[in-house]
C-alpha positions as CSV (number, residue, x, y, z in Angstrom):
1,X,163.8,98.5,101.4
2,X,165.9,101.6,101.7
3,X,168.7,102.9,100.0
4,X,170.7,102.5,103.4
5,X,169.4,99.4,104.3
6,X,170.5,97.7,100.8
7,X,173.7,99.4,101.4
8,X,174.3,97.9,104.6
9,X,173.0,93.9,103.1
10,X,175.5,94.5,100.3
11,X,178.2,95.4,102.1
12,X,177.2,92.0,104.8
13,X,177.1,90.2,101.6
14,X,180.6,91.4,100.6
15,X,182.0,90.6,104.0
16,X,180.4,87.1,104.2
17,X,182.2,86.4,100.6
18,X,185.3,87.5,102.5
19,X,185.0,85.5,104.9
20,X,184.7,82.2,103.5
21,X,187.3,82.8,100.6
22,X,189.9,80.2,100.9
23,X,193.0,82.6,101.3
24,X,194.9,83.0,104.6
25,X,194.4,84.1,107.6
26,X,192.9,80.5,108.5
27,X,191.4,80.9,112.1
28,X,190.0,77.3,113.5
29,X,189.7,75.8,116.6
30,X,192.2,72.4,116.8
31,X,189.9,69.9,119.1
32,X,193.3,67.2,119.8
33,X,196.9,67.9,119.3
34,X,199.9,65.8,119.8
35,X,203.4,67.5,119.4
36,X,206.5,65.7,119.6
37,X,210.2,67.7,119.9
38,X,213.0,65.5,118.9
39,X,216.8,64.9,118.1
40,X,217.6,63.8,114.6
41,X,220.2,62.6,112.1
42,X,221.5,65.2,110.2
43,X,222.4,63.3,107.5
44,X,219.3,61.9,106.6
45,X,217.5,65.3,107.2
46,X,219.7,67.4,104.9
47,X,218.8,66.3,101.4
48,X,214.9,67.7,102.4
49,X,216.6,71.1,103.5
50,X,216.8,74.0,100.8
51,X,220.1,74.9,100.0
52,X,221.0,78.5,101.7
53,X,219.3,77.1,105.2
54,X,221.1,76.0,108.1
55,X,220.2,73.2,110.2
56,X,220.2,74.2,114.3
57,X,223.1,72.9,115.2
58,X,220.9,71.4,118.5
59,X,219.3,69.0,115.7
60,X,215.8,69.5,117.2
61,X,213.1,68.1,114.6
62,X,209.3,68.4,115.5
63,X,206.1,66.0,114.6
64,X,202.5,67.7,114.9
65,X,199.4,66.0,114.3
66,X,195.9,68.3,115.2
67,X,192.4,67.7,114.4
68,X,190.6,70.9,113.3
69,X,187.0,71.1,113.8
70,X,185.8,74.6,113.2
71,X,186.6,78.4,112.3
72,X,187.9,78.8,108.6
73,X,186.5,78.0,105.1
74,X,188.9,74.8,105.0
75,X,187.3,73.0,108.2
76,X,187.6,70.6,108.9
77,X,190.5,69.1,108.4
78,X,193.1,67.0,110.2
79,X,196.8,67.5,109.7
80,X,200.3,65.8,110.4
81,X,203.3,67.5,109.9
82,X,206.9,67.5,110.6
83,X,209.9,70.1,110.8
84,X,213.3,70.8,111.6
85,X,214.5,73.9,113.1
86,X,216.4,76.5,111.7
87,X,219.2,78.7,112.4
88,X,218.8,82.4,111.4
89,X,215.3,82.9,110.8
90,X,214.3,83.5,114.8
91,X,210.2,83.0,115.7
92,X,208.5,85.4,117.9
93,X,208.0,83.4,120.8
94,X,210.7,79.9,120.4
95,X,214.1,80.3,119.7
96,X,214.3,79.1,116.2
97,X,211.8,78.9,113.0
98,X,211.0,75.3,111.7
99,X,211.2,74.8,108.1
100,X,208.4,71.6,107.2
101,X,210.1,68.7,105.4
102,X,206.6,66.9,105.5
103,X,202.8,67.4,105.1
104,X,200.0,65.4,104.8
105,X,196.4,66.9,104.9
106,X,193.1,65.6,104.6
107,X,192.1,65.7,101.1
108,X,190.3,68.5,99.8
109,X,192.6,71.0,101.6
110,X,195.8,69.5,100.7
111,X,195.3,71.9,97.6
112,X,195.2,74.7,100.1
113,X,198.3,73.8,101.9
114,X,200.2,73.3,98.7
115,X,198.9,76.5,97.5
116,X,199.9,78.7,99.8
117,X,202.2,76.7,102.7
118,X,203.8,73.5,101.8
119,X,204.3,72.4,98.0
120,X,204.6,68.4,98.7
121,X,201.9,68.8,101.2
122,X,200.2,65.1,100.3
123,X,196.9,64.3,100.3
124,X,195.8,61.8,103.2
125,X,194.3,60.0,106.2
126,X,195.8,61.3,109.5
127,X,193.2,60.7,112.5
128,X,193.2,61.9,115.9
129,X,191.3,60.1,118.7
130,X,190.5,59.4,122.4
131,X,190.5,55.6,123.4
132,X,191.7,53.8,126.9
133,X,192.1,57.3,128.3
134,X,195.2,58.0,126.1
135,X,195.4,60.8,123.0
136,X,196.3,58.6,119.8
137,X,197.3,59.4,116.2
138,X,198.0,57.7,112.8
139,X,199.0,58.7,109.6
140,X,198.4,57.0,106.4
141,X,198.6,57.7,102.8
142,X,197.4,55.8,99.8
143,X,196.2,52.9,102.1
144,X,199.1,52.3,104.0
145,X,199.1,53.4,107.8
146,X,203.4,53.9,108.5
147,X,203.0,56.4,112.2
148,X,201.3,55.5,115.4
149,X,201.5,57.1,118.4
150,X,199.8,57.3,121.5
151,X,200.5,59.8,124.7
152,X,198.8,60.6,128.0
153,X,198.7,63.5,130.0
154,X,202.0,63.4,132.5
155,X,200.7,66.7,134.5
156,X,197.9,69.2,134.7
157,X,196.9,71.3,131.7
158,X,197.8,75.4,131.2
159,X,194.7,77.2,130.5
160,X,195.3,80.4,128.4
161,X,198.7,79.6,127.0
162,X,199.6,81.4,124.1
163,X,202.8,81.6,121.4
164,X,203.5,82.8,117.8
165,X,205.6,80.2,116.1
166,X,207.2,81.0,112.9
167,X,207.8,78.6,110.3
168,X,209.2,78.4,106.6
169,X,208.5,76.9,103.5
170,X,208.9,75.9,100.3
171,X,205.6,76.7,97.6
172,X,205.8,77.2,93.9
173,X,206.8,81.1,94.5
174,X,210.4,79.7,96.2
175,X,211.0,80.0,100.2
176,X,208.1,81.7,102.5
177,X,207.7,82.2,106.1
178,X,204.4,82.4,107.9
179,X,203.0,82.6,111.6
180,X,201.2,80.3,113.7
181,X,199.3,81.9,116.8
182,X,197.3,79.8,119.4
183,X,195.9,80.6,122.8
184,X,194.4,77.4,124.7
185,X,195.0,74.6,126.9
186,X,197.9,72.5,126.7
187,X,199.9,69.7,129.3
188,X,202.8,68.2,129.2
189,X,202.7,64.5,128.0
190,X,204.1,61.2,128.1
191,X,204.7,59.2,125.3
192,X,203.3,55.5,125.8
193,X,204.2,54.4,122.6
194,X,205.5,55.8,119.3
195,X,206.1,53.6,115.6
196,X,207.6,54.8,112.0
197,X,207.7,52.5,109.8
198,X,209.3,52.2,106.5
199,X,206.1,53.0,104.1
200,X,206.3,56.4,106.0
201,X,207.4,58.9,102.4
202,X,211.1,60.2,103.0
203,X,210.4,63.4,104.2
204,X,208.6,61.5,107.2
205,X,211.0,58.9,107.3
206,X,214.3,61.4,107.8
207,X,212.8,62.8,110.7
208,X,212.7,59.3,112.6
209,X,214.1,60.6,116.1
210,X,217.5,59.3,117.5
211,X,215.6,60.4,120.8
212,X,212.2,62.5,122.0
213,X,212.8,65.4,123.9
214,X,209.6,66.1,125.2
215,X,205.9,65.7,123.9
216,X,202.8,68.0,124.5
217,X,199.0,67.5,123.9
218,X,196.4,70.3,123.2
219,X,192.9,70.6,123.6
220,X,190.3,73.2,121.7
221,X,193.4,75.3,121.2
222,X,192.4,78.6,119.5
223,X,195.0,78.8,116.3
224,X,195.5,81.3,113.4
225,X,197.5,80.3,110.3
226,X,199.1,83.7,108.9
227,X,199.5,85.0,105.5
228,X,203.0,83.4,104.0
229,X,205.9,86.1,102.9
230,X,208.5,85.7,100.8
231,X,212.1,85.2,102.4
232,X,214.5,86.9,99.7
233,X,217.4,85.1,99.3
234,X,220.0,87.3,100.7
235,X,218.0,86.6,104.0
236,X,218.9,83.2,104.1
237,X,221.4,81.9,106.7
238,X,224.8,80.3,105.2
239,X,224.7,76.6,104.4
240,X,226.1,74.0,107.0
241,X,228.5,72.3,104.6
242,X,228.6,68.8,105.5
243,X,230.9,67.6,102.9
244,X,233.7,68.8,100.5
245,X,231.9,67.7,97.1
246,X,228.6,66.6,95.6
247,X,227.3,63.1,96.8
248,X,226.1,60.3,94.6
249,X,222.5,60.9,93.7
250,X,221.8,57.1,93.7
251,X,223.5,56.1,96.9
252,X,220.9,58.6,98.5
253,X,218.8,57.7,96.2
254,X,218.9,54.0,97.6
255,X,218.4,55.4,101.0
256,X,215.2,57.2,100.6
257,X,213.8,53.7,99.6
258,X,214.1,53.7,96.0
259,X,215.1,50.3,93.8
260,X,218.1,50.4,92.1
261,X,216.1,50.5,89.0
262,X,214.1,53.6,90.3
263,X,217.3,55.1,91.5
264,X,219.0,54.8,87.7
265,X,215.6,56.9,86.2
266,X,215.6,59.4,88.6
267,X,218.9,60.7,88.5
268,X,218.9,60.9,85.0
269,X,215.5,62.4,84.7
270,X,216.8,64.7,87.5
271,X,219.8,66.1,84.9
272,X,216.5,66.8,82.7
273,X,216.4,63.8,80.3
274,X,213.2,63.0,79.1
275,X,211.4,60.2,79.5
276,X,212.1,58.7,76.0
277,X,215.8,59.9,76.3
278,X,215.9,58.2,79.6
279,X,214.6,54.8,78.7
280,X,216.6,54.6,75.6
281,X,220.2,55.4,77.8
282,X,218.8,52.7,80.6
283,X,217.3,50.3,77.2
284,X,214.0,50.1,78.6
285,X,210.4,50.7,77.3
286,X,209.6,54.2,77.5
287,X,206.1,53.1,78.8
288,X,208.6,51.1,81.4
289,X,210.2,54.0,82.1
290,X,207.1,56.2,82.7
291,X,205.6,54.0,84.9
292,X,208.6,53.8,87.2
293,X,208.9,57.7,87.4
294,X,205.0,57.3,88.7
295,X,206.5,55.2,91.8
296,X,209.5,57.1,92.1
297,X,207.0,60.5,92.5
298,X,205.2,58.6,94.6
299,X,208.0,57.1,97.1
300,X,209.6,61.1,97.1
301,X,206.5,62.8,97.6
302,X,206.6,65.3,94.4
303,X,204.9,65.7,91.4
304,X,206.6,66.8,88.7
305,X,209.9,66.6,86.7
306,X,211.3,70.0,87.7
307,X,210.2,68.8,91.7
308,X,212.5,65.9,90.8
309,X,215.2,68.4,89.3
310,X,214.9,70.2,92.6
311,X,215.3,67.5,94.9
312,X,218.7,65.4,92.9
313,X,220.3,68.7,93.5
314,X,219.8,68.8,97.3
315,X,220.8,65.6,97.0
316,X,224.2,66.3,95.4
317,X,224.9,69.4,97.4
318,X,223.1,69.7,100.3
């Protein structure tokens, strides 16, 4: 072989390396999508929202679920999500960003999404499937199913639509905003039935709509997740105050499903107690104590004592 020809393998070699690196851009093809736009209680929202971001004052939460079949190194995959949009940080094609409250990923590229998108991203089951000629999708995680939802078609699909949708995160480097482009078919739909329970984790469960705007479905939509960049804080929109002072951590606490018990541990371990310091101010075991903080990561959707630190603050002053 020549010297040009093992120049021009290497450099195929190189790009094939490139290519299947799990780092964004992730181009795939979604085979099924279900979108839901919705209205939503602010006050339930607003302990999931950063501080320095400002809920739209139209209260319009979204729910995706997709199926991706093919394209990128983390193929396939299938992914529910849900959002709520955001004033001051403007997307290319829709009027307002979405900032994702909730994530769950099947496993193996949960990692991914953590990594780069979504820190809670959870791991999961979240299916898409055709049955009864209706589009249907569930979400469960650990091995508890807690959303079902079924649409059909309510007029004839646009071939060739395309958007750039913008939407912000929060990943271990702070706040990040990334693009989503898709070109493919997509039809209005109606909702035939839709169910939340109260397994769903908190982030999921805040986003329950008060009504649905509208719902699409998708089918072999072409979609490119873009490279996240950071949003410095001086780009952040002011805060909605919704209250003159900090909240009680446990009577939100209580809300987002936790037991009293649960509630006590996790506010304290929120101020930074540790787990031995904790268990002595609540006289319990500490082994007591650090398998209630494994239910209360569990019910929250975080994994760590700092995530915990995080989230008691949004809680106080959100």
């Amino acid at each position: 072989m020549s010297d040009t020809s093992r120049k021009r393998w290497d450099r195929m070699d190189d790009a094939i390396g490139q290519a299947t690196e799990r780092r964004p851009p992730f181009p795939t093809v979604l085979r099924d999508v279900i979108w839901l736009v919705m209205r939503i209680d602010p006050a339930k929202i607003a302990p999931f929202v950063p501080a320095g971001l400002a809920v739209s004052l139209d209260l319009i939460g979204v729910l995706g679920i997709c199926e991706a079949t093919s394209g990128s190194a983390i193929t396939p995959f299938v992914r529910a999500f849900g959002g709520v949009a955001i004033k001051g940080h403007d997307s290319p094609d829709t009027k307002e960003a979405v900032y994702i409250v909730g994530d769950v990923v099947t496993a193996g590229v949960a990692d991914v999404m953590r990594q780069f998108y979504v820190q809670s991203a959870l791991a999961g089951e979240p299916r898409v499937w055709r049955e009864d000629g209706l589009l249907r999708g569930s979400v469960s995680t650990g091995d508890r199913e807690w959303l079902r939802v079924a649409v059909r078609s309510s007029g004839r699909a646009r071939s060739g639509v395309t958007g750039r949708d913008a939407y912000l995160g929060t990943t271990e480097r702070g706040l990040s905003r990334h693009i989503v482009s898709y070109l493919g078919a997509v039809a209005p739909a109606e909702i035939v039935s839709f169910e939340l329970s109260n397994d769903a984790p908190p982030a999921f469960a805040a986003l329950k709509p008060t009504s649905i705007i509208f719902a699409l479905r998708a089918r072999d939509l072409h979609a490119t997740w873009g490279e996240p960049h950071d949003v410095p804080l001086a780009a952040l929109a002011p805060t909605v105050t919704m209250q003159s002072g900090p909240r009680d951590p446990l009577d939100v606490l209580r809300s987002m499903g936790l037991t009293p018990a649960e509630a006590r541990l996790a506010a304290l371990m929120g101020k930074g107690l540790t787990a031995r310091s904790a268990a002595q101010e609540l006289r319990i075991s500490e082994h007591t104590a650090r398998s209630t903080l494994k239910q209360v990561y569990g019910k929250l959707g975080i994994r760590k004592q700092a995530e915990l630190g995080h989230f008691i603050a949004r809680v106080q002053f959100s």
